[in-house]
C-alpha positions, 0 to 999 in steps of 0.5 A, spaced: 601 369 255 601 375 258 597 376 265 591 380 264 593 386 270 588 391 272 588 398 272 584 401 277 582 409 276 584 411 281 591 417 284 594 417 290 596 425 289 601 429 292 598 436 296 601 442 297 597 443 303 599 438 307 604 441 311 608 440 318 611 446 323 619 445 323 624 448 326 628 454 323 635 455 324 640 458 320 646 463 324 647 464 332 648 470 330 641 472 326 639 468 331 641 473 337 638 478 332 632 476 332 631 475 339 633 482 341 629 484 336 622 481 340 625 483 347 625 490 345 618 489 344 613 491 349 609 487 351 603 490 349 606 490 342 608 482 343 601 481 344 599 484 337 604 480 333 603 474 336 595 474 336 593 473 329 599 467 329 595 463 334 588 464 331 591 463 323 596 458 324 592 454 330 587 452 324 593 448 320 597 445 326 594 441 333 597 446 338 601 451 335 603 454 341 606 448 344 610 447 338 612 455 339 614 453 346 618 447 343 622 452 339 623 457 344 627 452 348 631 450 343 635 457 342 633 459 350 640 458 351 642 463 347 639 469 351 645 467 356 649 471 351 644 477 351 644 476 360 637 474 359 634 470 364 629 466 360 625 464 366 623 472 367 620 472 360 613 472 359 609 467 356 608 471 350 614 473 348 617 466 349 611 464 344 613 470 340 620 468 339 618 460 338 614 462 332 620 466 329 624 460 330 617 456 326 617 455 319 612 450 315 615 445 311 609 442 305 612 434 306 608 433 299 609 439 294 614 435 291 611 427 289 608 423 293 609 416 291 613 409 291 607 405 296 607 399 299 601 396 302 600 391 309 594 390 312 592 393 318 593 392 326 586 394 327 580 390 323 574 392 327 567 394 324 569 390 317 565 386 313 565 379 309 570 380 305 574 386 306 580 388 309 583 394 313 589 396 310 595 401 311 598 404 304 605 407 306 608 412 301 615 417 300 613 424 300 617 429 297 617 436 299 622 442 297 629 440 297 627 434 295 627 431 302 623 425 304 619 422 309 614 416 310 606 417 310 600 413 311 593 413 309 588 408 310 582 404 307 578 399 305 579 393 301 573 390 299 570 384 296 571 387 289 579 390 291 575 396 291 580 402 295 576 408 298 580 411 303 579 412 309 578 420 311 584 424 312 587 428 317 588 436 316 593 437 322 600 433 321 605 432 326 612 429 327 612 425 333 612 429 340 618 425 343 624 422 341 629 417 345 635 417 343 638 409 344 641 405 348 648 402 345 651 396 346 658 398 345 660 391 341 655 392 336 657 399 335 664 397 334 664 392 329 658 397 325 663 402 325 669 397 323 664 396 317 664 403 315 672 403 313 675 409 314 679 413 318 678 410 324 683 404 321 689 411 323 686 412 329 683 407 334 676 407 335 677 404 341 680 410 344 673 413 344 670 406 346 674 403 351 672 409 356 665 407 355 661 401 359 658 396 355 652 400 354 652 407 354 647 412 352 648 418 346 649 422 352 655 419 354 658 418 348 658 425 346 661 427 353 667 422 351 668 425 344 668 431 347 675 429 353 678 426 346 678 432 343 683 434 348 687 427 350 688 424 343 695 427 340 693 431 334 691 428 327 688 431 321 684 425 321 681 426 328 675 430 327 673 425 322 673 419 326 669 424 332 663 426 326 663 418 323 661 416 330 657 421 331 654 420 324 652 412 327 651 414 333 644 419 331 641 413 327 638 409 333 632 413 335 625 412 338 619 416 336 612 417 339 606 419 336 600 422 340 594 418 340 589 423 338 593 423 331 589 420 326 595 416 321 594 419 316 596 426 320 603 422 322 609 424 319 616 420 319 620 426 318 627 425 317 631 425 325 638 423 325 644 427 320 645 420 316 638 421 314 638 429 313 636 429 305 631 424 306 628 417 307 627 414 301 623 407 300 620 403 306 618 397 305 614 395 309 611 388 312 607 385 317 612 379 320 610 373 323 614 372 330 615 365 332 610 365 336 606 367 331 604 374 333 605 380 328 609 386 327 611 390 322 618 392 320 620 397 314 627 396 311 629 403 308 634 408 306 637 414 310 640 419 305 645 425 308 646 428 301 653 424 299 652 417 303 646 412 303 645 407 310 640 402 310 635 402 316 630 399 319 624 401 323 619 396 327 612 398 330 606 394 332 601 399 333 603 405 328 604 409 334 611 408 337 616 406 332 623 403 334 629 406 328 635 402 327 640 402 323 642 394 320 649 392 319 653 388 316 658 387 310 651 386 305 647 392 309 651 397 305 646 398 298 639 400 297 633 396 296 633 390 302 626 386 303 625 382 308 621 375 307 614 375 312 617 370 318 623 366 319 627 361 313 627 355 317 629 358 323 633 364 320 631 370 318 631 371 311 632 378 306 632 380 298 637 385 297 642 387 290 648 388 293 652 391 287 646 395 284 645 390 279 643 383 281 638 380 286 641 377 292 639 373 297 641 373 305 640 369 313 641 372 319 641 369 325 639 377 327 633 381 325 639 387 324 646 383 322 647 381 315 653 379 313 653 375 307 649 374 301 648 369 296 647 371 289 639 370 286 637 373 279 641 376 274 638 380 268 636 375 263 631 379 259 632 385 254 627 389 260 631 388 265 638 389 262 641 395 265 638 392 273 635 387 277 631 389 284 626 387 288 619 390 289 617 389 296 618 383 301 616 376 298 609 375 299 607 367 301 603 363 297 601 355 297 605 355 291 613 358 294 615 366 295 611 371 290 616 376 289 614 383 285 620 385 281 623 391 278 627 391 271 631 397 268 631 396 261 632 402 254 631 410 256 631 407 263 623 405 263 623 402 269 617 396 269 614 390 274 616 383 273 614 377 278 618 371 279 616 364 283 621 361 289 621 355 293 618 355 300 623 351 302 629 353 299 628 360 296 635 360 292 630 355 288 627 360 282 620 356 281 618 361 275 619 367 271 616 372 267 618 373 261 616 379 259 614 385 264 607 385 269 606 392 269 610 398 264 609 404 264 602 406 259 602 413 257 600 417 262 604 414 267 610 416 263 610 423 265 613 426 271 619 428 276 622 422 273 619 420 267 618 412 264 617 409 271 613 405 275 615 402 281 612 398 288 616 398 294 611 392 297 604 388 295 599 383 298 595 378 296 586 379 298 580 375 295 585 371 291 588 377 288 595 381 287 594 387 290 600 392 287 601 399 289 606 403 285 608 410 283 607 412 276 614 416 274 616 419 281 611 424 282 604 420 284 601 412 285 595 409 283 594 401 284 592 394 280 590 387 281 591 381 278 588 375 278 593 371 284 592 364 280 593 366 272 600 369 275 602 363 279 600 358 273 604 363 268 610 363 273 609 355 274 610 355 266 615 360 264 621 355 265 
């Protein structure tokens, strides 16, 4: 029997308008041009051209001129080279040569798409039967550079989803903190990588550093290094892998007149330069029994994928860190909403074609795997991976899958494991949840729908998911026709 899923007529839509104010560097050379060039202004004249930048641009960004500031001071050190003294300029001509170093960037142009849904920390000034919810999604702008956005709405008692109104003025966060380190932990991350520092001992680098040690610190034993460790060819290799790692641990901070919708998780360290792609997000019951939202993704730096994770409680601060492990090398990892007794428990694909399941002790060291699912039916031949974290029901773990089938269509399925030993596959859909119709087989990447996390609310299944790469739109099923059908599919 085919379980009766339904479409809403709804489309979360990529907009070209919704913009962010980044950074624009290219050479230390056309750099110190330009600041010459703003220097040999008068003042009167740097007045002129900075006036109808703050008053066209301060209707697109939230103090644009602390961001021109921000910007400044980051090639301020430049003017030593010109025997400048940044102190003995003026407030506009550093406001000036901030915005010369200003660029937007459309963190939606491209796609807005593969969501994932958690409830909201926040559900004041709800009525009976509705539920505040937080949707996360992957937008791509030019270059094809992703980041993770948030929109909000309600749930109401028919899974109706009106979003709730959205900010104009989107912001990266104001402060980020580089981590502390705890050198072990480094270390044997760094062993898992596997490269030249299996010629040239880490610890020639890590043996000068105390147990903890900052970003800071690190950077300054790179740099004695250079000019201590005898000479290899494989030297800056070692430096540029451990400063790879080490740029992964970060904090960010939202301002807290920022409405959720404005806050841009845009990509911080190099390993993630050329995108963060797919969080899935999911509210984890501690043992304790509070709740705290983690988000599994992957950094990509163009040529190499990182698995990493975030965690937040209020969606204001943000805590980055990378995962490790031998299994933490491969994309699409899940984590389960609380702890399998005692350990936390993780859905991963290990080898890009099966589904796995993991343990840790640790939220953030994965060391082994056990196999889960294969492909079994012609829909999911090609590959098998997850959909978002399981999601717990009276009757075992409901995970939403993806299969990958001919043309490579991308469709949902959905299977039914054991509370207790999630290893044990209850039941499986033999055909797909959801394919993609007719129009969602066209765009960026056509035949493709895809979720990267679900929930359940009023006794519904609640699937968010992109339609061939380009947009989203969600559908609901009724929670126990899918449990019944999962239960007799063996």
């Amino acid at each position: 029997m085919q379980v009766n899923v339904k479409r809403k007529n709804v489309k979360f839509t990529p907009d070209p308008g919704r913009v962010i104010a980044r950074f624009l560097y290219t050479t230390d050379e056309r750099a110190l041009n330009t600041i010459r060039s703003v220097l040999n202004l008068s003042e009167d004249k740097v007045s002129q051209v900075l006036s109808p930048l703050l008053r066209d641009f301060s209707l697109r960004h939230r103090n644009i001129s602390l961001v021109f500031k921000k910007h400044f001071n980051k090639v301020s050190h430049l003017l030593k080279l010109l025997d400048v003294d940044p102190d003995s300029l003026s407030t506009t001509q550093k406001a000036l040569i901030g915005a010369y170093f200003t660029m937007e960037y459309s963190i939606e142009s491209a796609a807005f798409f593969n969501p994932s849904i958690v409830e909201h920390p926040d559900q004041s000034e709800t009525g009976p039967g509705e539920k505040r919810v937080i949707l996360s999604f992957r937008a791509t702008g030019e270059g094809h550079i992703s980041s993770i956005v948030f929109r909000t709405g309600v749930l109401d008692k028919n899974n109706k989803l009106p979003l709730e109104p959205v900010g104009n003025m989107l912001e990266e966060a104001y402060h980020i903190r580089r981590h502390v380190y705890d050198k072990t932990s480094f270390k044997s991350k760094l062993d898992e990588m596997k490269e030249v520092h299996t010629l040239i001992p880490s610890d020639l680098i890590l043996d000068r550093l105390n147990e903890n040690f900052t970003y800071r610190e690190l950077m300054d034993c790179i740099n004695e290094a250079r000019n201590t460790i005898p000479p290899d060819p494989n030297k800056e290799v070692l430096f540029n892998q451990i400063r790879w790692l080490a740029s992964s641990n970060y904090e960010l901070d939202f301002s807290l007149d920022t409405n959720i919708s404005e806050r841009v998780i845009f990509p911080v360290s190099k390993n993630e330069k050329n995108g963060i792609e797919d969080a899935r997000f999911v509210r984890f019951t501690e043992d304790h029994g509070e709740g705290i939202y983690y988000a599994t993704y992957t950094a990509y730096d163009g040529s190499t994928i990182l698995p990493k994770m975030l965690k937040t409680r209020d969606f204001y601060h943000f805590k980055v860190m990378p995962l490790h492990g031998e299994i933490a090398q491969n994309k699409g990892m899940a984590l389960f909403p609380r702890k399998v007794n005692g350990k936390y428990a993780m859905l991963c694909r290990l080898d890009g074609f099966n589904n796995y399941i993991a343990y840790s002790d640790e939220i953030n060291i994965w060391r082994q795997a056990k196999l889960l699912q294969k492909p079994k039916y012609p829909w999911e031949f090609i590959q098998i991976g997850n959909g978002g974290s399981p999601i717990e029901t009276s009757e075992g773990w409901l995970v939403i899958t993806h299969g990958v089938g001919p043309m490579r269509e991308y469709t949902l399925g959905a299977s039914l494991f054991d509370l207790e030993n999630p290893e044990k596959e209850i039941g499986r859909l033999r055909t797909p949840l959801l394919a993609p119709n007719a129009e969602e087989r066209e765009g960026y990447v056509p035949n493709v729908v895809y979720s990267c996390g679900s929930m359940i609310h009023n006794e519904e299944l609640i699937i968010p998911y992109a339609m061939s790469d380009y947009a989203a739109t969600y559908a609901t099923v009724n929670l126990r026709e899918l449990l019944n059908e999962l239960k007799n599919s063996k």
